[in-house]
N, C-alpha and C positions, 0 to 999 in steps of 0.2 A: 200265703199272704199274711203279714201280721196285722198283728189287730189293734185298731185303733185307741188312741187313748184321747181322753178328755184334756182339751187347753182350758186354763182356767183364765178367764178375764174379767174384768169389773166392768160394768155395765157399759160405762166410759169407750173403755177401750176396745167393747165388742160392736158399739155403735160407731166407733173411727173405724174399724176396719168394713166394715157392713158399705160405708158411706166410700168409701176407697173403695171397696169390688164395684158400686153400682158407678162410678165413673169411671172406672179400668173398662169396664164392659158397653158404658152409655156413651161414652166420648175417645177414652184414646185407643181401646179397639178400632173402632170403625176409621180412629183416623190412621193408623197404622196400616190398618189394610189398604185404606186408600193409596196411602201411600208408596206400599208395595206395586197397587196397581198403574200408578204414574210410574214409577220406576221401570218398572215394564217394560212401557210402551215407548224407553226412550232406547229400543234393541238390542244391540247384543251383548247379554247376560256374563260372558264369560270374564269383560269388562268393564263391567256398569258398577261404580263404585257406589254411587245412589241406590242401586236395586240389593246391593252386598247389606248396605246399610241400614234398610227402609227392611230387610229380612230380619238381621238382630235385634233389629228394635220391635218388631212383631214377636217375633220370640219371643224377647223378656214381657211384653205387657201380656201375654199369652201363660207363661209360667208363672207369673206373680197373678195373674185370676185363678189358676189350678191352684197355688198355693193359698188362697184368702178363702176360696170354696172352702178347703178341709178345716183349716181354721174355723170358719163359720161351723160346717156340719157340728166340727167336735167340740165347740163352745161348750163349755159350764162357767157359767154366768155367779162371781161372788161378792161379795160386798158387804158396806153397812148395811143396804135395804132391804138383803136377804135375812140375818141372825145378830142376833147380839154375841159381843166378844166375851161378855162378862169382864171390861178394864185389860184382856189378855193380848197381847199383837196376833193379829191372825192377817188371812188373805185380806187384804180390801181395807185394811186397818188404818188410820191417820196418826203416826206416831211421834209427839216432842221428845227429842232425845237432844242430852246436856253433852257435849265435849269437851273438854276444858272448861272454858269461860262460853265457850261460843253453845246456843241452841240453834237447832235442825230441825224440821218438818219436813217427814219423808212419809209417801202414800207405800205401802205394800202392797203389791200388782204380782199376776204371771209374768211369766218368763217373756213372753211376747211383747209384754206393754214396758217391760222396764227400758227407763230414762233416764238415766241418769242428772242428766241436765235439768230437768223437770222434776227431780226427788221424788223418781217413781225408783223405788228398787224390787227387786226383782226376791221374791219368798227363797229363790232358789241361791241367791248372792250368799257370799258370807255373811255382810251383817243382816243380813233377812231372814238365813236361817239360826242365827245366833237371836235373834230378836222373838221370833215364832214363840209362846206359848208366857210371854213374860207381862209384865204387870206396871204401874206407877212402881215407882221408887227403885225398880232391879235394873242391876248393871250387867251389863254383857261385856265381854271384853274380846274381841278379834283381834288378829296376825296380821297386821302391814307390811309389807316392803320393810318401813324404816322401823319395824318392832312390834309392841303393842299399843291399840288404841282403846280406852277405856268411857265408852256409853253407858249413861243413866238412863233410862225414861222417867221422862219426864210428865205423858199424857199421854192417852191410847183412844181415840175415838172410831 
């Protein structure tokens, strides 16, 4: 069996998950089973496109509570409110970074919670781990598709 490793989340995002298992478990469990058990009762099974369906869908809300459980167990929890960065980007960081003309506010999260959409990026991304250990004023510079993109930071909280 291998052995577990710690997910790292910010507080944030180990209370969205936490908040998602107890309604996987408090509401569409039971409604899926229910549902299973109507499907059921409407006979023979080798046919019952409803009972085929009302199975899959129990399944996944079944495997997505196995998978939030581990989650949870293996949570380490990081953040601003745990340490200070000393001004450096680390886990849980809030970082202004300059692109051209344009500024970005991106939060530094695990790998779980990144969002892209929500400028959660992920420590494990390219510019997340190009960004890891840096400071006001230093430039990283990452590999795109179309070349190089060249970020300043501009603020680290």
């Amino acid at each position: 069996m291998s052995q577990a490793h710690d997910v790292q989340l910010t507080q944030a995002g180990y209370d969205q998950i936490v908040a998602e298992l107890k309604e996987l478990k408090d509401t569409k469990l039971p409604r899926a089973i229910q549902r299973v058990a109507v499907a059921r009762s409407f006979g023979d099974l080798s046919e019952n496109a409803e009972y085929h369906s009302a199975r899959e869908d129990l399944s996944f809300v079944e495997g997505r509570v196995i998978e939030l459980e581990a989650l949870v167990a293996n949570a380490k929890i990081i953040g601003n409110g745990k340490k200070k960065t000393n001004g450096k980007v680390d886990l849980g960081s809030v970082v202004t970074l300059k692109v051209g003309k344009e500024k970005h506010v991106y939060n530094i999260v695990g790998e779980w919670e990144a969002n892209p959409h929500e400028k959660k990026i992920s420590h494990q991304s390219p510019l997340g781990k190009a960004l890891l250990g840096k400071g006001k004023g230093e430039e990283v510079e990452i590999e795109v598709p179309a070349g190089k993109l060249k970020y300043v930071v501009m603020d680290v909280k």
